[in-house]
N, C-alpha and C positions, 0 to 999 in steps of 0.2 A: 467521580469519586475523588477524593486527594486523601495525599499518603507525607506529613508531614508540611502542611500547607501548601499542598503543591498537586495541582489536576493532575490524574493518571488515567489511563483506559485499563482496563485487564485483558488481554488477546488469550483467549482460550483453548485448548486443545481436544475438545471433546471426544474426538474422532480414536485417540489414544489409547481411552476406557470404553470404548461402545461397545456392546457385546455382539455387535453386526462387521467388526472390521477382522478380518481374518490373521491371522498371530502376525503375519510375516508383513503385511499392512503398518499394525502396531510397531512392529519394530523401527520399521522406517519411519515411520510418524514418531515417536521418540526420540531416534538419530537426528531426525529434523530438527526437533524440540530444543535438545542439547546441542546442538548447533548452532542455532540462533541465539542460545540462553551463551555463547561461550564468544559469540561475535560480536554479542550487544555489550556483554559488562566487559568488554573491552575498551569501547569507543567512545570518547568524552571529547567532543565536539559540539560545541554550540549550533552549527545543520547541522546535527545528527540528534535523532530521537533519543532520548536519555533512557536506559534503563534503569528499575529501581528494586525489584526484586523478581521471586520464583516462586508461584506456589506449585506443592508437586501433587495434589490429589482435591481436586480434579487439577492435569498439568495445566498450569498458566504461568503467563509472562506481566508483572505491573511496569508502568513505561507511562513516560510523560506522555500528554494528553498532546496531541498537532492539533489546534484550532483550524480549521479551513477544509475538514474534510481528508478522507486517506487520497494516497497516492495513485492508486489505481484512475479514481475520478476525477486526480487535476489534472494527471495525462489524459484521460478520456476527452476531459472539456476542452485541454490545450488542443487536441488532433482534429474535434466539430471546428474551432477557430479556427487553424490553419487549412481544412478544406474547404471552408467556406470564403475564405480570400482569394483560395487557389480558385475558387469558380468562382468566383467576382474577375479576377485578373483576364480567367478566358474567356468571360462574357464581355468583357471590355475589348479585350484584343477580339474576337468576332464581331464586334462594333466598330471599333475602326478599321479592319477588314472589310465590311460590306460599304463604309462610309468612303474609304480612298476606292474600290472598287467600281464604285459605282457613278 
């Protein structure tokens, strides 16, 4: 989507208005809501994801768009990389282990 020439995502809060989440649920998911909506248009930082507005029914957040996928996935991907060195490194050191051993 973009919101004055400019990609955004909408992060939604559906869980807010479900008629499945139990009152005290909703609240906290709310508190959450305006939390976030009160930590974001604070923060004008080029790293930092831009906030751009609020919609409040259904609640959501509009927010510049990160190209490269969320957060969650570039840590995920970063931690497969870094295990997989770390077991290249002790397959190596058990190679030269068995090699000076032997």
């Amino acid at each position: 989507a973009e919101w004055n020439k400019t990609a955004v995502v909408v992060k939604s809060f559906t869980d807010i208005d479900s008629s499945d989440a139990h009152e005290d649920d909703r609240k906290l998911l709310l508190l959450e809501f305006w939390r976030e909506i009160s930590i974001m248009s604070n923060l004008n930082h080029r790293n930092f994801i831009q906030y751009h507005g609020v919609a409040l029914h259904p609640p959501a957040i509009v927010m510049e768009y990160a190209r490269g996928g969320n957060l969650h996935q570039y840590l995920k991907s970063i931690n497969k990389k870094a295990i997989s060195r770390r077991r290249q490194r002790q397959r190596s050191m058990r190679a030269t282990t068995t090699t000076t051993t032997t």
